[in-house]
N, C-alpha and C positions, 0 to 999 in steps of 0.2 A: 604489548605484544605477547608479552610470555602468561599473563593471566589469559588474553586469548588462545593460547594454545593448548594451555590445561582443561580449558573447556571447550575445545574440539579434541583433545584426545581423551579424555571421558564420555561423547559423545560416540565417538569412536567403540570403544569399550563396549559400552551399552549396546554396540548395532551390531554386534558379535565378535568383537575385535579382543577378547579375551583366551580365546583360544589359543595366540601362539604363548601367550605366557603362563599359561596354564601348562601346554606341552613341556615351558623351559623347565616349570617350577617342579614338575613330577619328576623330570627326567634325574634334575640335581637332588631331589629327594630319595632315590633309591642307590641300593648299593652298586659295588663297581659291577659285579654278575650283572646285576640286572640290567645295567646300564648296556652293556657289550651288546645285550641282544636287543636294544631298544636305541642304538644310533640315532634313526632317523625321526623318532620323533622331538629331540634337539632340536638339530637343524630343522626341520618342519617349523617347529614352534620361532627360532630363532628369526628365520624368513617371517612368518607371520605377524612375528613383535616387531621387526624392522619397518613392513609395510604401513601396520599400524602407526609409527608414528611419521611415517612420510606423507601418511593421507592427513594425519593428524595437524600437521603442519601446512601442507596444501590446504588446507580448510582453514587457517587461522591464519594465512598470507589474504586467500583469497576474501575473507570478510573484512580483514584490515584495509586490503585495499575498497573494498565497498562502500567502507565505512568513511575512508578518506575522501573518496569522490564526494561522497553525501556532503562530507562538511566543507568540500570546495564547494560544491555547487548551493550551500545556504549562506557560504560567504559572497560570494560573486556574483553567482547566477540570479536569473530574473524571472522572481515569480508571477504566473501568468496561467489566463486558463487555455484547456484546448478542447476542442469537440471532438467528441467522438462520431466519426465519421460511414462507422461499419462494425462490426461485429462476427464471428466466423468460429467454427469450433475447427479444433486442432487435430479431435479422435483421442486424447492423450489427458490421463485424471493423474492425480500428486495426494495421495492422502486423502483419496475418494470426494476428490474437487477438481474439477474440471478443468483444462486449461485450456483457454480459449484468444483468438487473434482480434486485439483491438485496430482499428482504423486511425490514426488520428491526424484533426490539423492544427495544427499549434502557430499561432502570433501572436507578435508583442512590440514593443519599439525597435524597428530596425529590423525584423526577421518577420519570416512566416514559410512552414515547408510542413512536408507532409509525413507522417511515419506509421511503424507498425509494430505494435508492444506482442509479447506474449506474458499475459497475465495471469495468474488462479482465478474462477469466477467463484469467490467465496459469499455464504450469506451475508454476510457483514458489509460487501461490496453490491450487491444486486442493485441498491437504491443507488450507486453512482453510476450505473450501467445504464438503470431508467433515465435520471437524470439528463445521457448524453454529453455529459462533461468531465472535467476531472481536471483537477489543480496541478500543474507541474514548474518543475526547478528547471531552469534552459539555460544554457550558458551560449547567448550569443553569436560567439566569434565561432566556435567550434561544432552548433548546434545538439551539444549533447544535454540530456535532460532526463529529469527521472520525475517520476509519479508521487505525490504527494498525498497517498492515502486518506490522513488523520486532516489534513487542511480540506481532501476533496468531502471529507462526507461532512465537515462543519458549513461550506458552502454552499451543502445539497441539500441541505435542512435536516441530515441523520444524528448531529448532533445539537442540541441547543443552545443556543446565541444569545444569551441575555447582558447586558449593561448597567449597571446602577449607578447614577451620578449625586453624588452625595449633596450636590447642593441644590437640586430639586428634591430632593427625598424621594426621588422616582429609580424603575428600573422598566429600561425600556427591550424589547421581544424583535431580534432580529432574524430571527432561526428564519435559513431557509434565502435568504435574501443575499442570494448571489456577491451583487455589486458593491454596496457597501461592503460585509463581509471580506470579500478581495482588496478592497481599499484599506479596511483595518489589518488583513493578513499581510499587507506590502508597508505598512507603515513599521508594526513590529518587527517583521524582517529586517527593514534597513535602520532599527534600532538596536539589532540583535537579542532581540527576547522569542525564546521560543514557543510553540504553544503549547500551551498546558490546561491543564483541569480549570483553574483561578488564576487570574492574571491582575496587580493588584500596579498600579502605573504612578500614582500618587508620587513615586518619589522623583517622578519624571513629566516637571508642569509642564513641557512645549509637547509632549507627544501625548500625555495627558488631555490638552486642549486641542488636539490636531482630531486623536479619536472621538471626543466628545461634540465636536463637529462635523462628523460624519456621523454618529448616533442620531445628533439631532434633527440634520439631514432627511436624512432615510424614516425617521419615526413623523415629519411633515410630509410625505408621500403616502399617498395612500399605498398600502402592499398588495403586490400584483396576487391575488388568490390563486389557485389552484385550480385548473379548466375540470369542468364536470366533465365525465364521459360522455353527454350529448356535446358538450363545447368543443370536445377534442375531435380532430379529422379521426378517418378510419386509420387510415394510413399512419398516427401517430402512436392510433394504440396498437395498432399490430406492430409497428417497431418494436412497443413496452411488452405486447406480448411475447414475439421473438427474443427478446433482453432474457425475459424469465426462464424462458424453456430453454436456451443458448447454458443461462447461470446453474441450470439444473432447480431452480426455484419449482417447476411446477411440472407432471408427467407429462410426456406425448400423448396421451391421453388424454389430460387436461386441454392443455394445447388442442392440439383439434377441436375440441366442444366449442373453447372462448372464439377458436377463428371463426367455426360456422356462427356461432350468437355474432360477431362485429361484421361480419359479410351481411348476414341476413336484412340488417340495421341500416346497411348503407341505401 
């Protein structure tokens, strides 16, 4: 907690919060004269050193607690996908990124309810927006859940899925492949291994053999490709169009040309 607070009150600092100490630190650097005629900016500085570390600490309560939830909800909770069911902009950018209202429907064993996120639409994010999905933590009893970024764009195919099983001398290419993918992200879960860059499981034969039976799985199925723009309804690409121009991905300018080219087509 206290290393969190040293960097929310450096953070602080940074975002102009040097000023009341700057006021303290002049004030006790001049003599008693000067000081008589320069009272208030003391107290000025003193209030402004105060605040600073009260915001300082509201920011490193409020992330401790953020961070606590996280790690309830990768103990307990139950990962699961949910569709994105809508999309809507807010009016409101963060860091000249948009922030925009997700739809979503979320189930899993035992639940299914409906809710509404306020997200950033960052570049990094557009391809889980395409997608229509996104991986989340739920807890069940309470229906609280959070969004699982780094898992949702590994199952959107934004990140690469590959397997090598040493005793074929193969590595097998799942990128992209939802259902597996989710099978292997629920098995490490309720192993407790997080995800990471390299995941190396060897020292773990039953989960070892649990994943490598879903590899083998999914690499006997042919992989659903990817619909060409004549395969896709109209209807599905102007959603993907709306995603883009919603994300700030592409101009209203833009925007309009591709509507009239996918109107024209139908």
């Amino acid at each position: 907690m206290f290393g969190r607070y040293l960097r929310s009150q450096l953070v602080v600092l940074l975002c102009g919060g040097l000023v009341g100490p700057i006021f303290v630190i002049v004030y006790l650097a001049l003599g008693p004269a000067e000081r008589a005629e320069i009272q208030w900016m003391f107290y000025v500085g003193l209030v402004l050193t105060v605040s600073d570390v009260v915001v300082a600490v509201a920011l490193a309560r409020r992330g401790a607690k953020a961070a606590a939830r996280t790690a309830a909800l990768e103990r307990s909770g139950v990962l699961t996908l949910a569709q994105i069911t809508g999309m809507s902009e807010t009016g409101t950018r963060i860091n000249d990124q948009p922030l925009i209202r997700l739809g979503l429907r979320i189930e899993g064993p035992g639940f299914a309810f409906d809710t509404q996120e306020r997200v950033l639409a960052s570049v990094t994010r557009t391809g889980n927006f395409n997608a229509r999905r996104l991986v989340v933590l739920v807890d069940p009893a309470t229906q609280e859940h959070q969004i699982d970024w780094e898992r949702s764009a590994l199952v959107n195919g934004l990140m690469p899925a590959t397997f090598s099983l040493a005793e074929e001398n193969r590595t097998y290419d799942l990128s992209g492949q939802a259902g597996p993918l989710m099978e292997i992200l629920q098995l490490l879960k309720a192993s407790g291994i997080p995800l990471n860059g390299m995941m190396d499981v060897r020292s773990r034969p039953e989960l070892r053999q649990q994943i490598q039976a879903v590899v083998r799985r999914a690499a006997a199925q042919p992989a659903a490709g990817a619909a060409s723009p004549s395969e896709r309804s109209a209807a599905q690409r102007l959603e993907e169009l709306e995603a883009l121009r919603t994300t700030g991905a592409i101009t209203d300018d833009e925007y309009a040309a591709k509507r009239r080219q996918i109107i024209s087509e139908i």
